[in-house]
N, C-alpha and C positions, 0 to 999 in steps of 0.2 A: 613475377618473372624475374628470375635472377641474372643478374647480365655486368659484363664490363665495355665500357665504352671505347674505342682506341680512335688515332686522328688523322694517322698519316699509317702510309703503308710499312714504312718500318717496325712500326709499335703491332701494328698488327702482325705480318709477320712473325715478332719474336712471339706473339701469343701461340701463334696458331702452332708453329712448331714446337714450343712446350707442350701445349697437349698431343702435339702425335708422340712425343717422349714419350707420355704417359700412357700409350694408347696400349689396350690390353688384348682387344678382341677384332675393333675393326674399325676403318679408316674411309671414309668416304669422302673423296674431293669431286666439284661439279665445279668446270671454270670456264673463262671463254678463251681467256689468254693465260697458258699457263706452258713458261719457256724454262729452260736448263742453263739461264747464264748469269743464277745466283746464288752458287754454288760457294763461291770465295767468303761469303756473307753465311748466308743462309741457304745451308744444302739441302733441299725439301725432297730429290729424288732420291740423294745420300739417304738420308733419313728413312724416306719412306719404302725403298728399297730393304734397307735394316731390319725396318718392322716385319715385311713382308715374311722373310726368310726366318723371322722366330714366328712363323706363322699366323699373326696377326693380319685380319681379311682386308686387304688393300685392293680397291676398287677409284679409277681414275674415269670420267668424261668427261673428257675436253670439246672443244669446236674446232672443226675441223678448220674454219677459216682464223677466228681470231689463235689458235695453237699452231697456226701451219708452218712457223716456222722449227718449230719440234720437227726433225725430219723422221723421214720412217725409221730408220737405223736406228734413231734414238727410242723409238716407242717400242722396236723389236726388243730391244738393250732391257727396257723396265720390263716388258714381258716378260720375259727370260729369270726373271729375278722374284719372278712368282704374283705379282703386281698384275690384276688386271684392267689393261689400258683401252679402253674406247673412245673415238674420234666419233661425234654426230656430226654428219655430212649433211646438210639439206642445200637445194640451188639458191634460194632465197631467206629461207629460215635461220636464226641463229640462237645458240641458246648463249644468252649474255649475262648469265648469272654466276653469281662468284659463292658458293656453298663448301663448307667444312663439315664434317660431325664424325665424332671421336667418338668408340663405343657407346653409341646413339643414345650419350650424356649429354656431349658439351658441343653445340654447334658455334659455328662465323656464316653471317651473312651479312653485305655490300655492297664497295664498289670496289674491294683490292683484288687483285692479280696480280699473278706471281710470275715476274721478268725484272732486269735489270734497269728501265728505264721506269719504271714506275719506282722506285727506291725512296724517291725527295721528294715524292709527294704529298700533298694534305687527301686526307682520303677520311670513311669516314666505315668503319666496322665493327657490329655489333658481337661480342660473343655471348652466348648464352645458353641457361641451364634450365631446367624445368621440363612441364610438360608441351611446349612450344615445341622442342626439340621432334618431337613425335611425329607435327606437321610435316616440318621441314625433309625429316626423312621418308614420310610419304611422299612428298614434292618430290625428294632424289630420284624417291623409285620409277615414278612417272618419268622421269627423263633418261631413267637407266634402259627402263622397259621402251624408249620411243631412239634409244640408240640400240637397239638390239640388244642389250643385254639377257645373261639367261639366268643365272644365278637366283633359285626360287628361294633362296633366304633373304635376297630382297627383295624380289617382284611379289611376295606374300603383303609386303607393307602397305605399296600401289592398292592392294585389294582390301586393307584395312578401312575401318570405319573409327573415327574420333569425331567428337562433341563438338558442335557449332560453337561453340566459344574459343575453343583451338583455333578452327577456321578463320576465328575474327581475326586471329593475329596475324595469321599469314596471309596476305596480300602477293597473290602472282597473279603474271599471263602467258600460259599457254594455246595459241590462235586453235588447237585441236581439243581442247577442254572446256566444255559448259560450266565455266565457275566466275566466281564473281572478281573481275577482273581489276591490273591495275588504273585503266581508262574508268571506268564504274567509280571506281574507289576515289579519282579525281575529282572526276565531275562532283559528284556527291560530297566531297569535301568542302572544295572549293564553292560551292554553290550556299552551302550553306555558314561560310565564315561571315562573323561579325564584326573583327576588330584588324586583325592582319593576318598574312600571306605569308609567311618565310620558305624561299624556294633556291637549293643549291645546287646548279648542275654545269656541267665541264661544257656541254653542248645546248646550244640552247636556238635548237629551229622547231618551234610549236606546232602544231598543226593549227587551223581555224578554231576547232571546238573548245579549246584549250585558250586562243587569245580571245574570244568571246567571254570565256567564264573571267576573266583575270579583266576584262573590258568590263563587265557587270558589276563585280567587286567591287572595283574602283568609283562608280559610280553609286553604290552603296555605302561607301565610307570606308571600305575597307585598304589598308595600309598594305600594299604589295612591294616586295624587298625582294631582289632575286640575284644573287650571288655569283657572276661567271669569269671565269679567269681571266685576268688581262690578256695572255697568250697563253694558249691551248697548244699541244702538242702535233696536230693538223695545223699548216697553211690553208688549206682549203677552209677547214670549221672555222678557222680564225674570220675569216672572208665571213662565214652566211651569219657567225654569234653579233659581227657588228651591225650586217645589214639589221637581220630581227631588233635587235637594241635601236637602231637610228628608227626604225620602222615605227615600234611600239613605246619609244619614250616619250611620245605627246599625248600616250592615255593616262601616265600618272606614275608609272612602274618607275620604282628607283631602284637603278642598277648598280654594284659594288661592282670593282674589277680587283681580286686578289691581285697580290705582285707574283707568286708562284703556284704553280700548277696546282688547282686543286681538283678532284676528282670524284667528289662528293655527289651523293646524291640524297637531296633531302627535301621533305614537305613538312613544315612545320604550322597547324592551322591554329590562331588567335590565342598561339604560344599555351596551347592544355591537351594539344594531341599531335602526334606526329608519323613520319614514314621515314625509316632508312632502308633504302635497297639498291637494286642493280640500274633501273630507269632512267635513261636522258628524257630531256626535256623533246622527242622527237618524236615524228611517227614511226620510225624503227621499234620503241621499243614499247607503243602502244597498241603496237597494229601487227607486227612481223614477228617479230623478235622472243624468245622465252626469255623472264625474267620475274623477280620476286622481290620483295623486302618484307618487312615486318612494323606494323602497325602498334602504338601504342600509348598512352596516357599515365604514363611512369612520371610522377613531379620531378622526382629526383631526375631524370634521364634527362628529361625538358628542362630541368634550370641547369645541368651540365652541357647539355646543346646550346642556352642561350648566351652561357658564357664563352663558348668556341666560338658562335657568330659575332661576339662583341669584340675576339682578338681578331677574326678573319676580317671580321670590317675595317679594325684598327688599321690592317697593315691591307690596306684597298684604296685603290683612287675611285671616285663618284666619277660614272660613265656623263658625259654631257658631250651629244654632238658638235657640239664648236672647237671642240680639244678635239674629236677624233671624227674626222672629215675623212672621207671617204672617196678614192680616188672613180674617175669616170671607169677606168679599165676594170677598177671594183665593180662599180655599176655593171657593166656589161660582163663580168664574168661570173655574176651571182644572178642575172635575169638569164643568162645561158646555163647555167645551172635549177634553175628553176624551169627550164624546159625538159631539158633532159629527166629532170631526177623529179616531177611534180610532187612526188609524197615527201619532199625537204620542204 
């Protein structure tokens, strides 16, 4: 698998828009949040707008919730310019995955999204080349196909067939697909680690199943590290990431708090295999949610990962309840939040 690592959303960015420069034939973005107010930086509608009009197949889905602030005017605007733009609207559903792929060579998948306040972030995206890329455009299709799309030059992909070995790398959940899931992929990780745990996510409300395996672990010997921003860009996440921490630091979990936002999403098991994708640590994006990453046993990629977590620790204060005390109105507005919302 040939691939470039990037760390923050800028670096990725500048990737991703170098290859729609080079883009010859066709351009596929899958995003959950994908706004027009980085344009002064990084013009991605400029650009992909450009492409469009030298004919080059530009195809956009977005989420209608996390894109809502793209108003219609705006999406009429790319329309217009030969771009074809779909919103997936579901009442509950969300597709939270962040997908690229440039004449269905060079794909991006993570956690970056493209808007103005994600800029200074640590983030964490893979680009890559191979026959990987094949899945992931199968993946598109399935979501182009479940947003209405019509276009039978890629709803044919949705209908292709590729080799279980492909499959192994791609790791998604979509709740309407019998496939081997990101929840599956978990369990089955986690279950079977022997030495440590590395776990990086912005958000971090587990479900039970998920603190049982990491409660098991630990009780096995196993070394769990889990990585959550000191302050998250929610007040409210801020609230439920301390409760779980205050909740779960007397099973053994050592929690890092980055000092800046990071938005990473990472599984990394007993440091010889690992997962970067779209995934919080949440029932959202194990139960509800469409999202993906990519699985793999790359040395090189795992001893590049293990030296990001060695600067992200660097520059992290060690969580310990007696520094971060938790007010009574905390209490009472995270058990009232756990009534309303019980799948947090």
């Amino acid at each position: 698998m040939k691939y470039r690592l990037h760390t923050t959303s800028l670096k990725a960015w500048d990737a991703m828009l170098s290859a729609i420069d080079s883009a010859q034939k066709s351009i596929y973005i899958e995003m959950y949040i994908f706004l027009d107010d980085t344009k002064k930086s990084h013009n991605f509608i400029g650009k992909l707008r450009a492409k469009a009009k030298k004919g080059v197949r530009v195809v956009i889905v977005a989420d209608a919730f996390g894109s809502k602030i793209l108003k219609e005017e705006i999406a009429k605007t790319i329309k217009k310019s030969g771009i074809e733009f779909i919103f997936f609207s579901h009442w509950l559903r969300h597709i939270h995955r962040k997908i690229l792929i440039v004449d269905e060579k060079v794909a991006f998948i993570g956690g970056v999204n493209i808007g103005k306040r994600f800029k200074n972030w640590d983030d964490l995206q893979l680009e890559l080349r191979g026959r990987v890329v094949k899945s992931l455009l199968q993946s598109f299709a399935y979501t182009y196909t479940m947003a209405g799309g019509k276009n039978e030059k890629i709803l044919r992909y949705h209908r292709k067939k590729f080799t279980s070995k492909l499959k192994f790398w791609l790791i998604e959940h979509w709740p309407t697909r019998n496939i081997y899931t990101l929840k599956e992929h978990y369990v089955k990780k986690i279950s079977g680690a022997q030495k440590s745990i590395q776990i990086a996510t912005p958000y971090f409300t587990p479900p039970r199943w998920l603190i049982s395996l990491l409660d098991d672990a630990i009780r096995r010997g196993v070394t769990v590290e889990i990585l959550v921003p000191k302050k998250v860009d929610w007040p409210i996440m801020n609230l439920l990431n301390y409760r779980y921490m205050h909740t779960l630091y007397p099973l053994g979990i050592k929690f890092y708090l980055p000092k800046t936002m990071n938005h990473s999403k990472l599984l990394i098991i007993d440091k010889a295999e690992g997962l970067i994708g779209s995934q919080n640590m949440d029932m959202l994006s194990f139960e509800l949610n469409a999202e993906a990453g990519v699985f793999f046993r790359e040395k090189k990629l795992l001893q590049e990962l293990e030296q990001v977590i060695i600067s992200w620790k660097k520059h992290s204060t060690k969580f310990e309840p007696k520094r971060y005390k938790m007010k009574i109105s905390d209490y009472l507005t995270s058990t009232l939040l756990k009534i309303l919302h019980p799948i947090l």
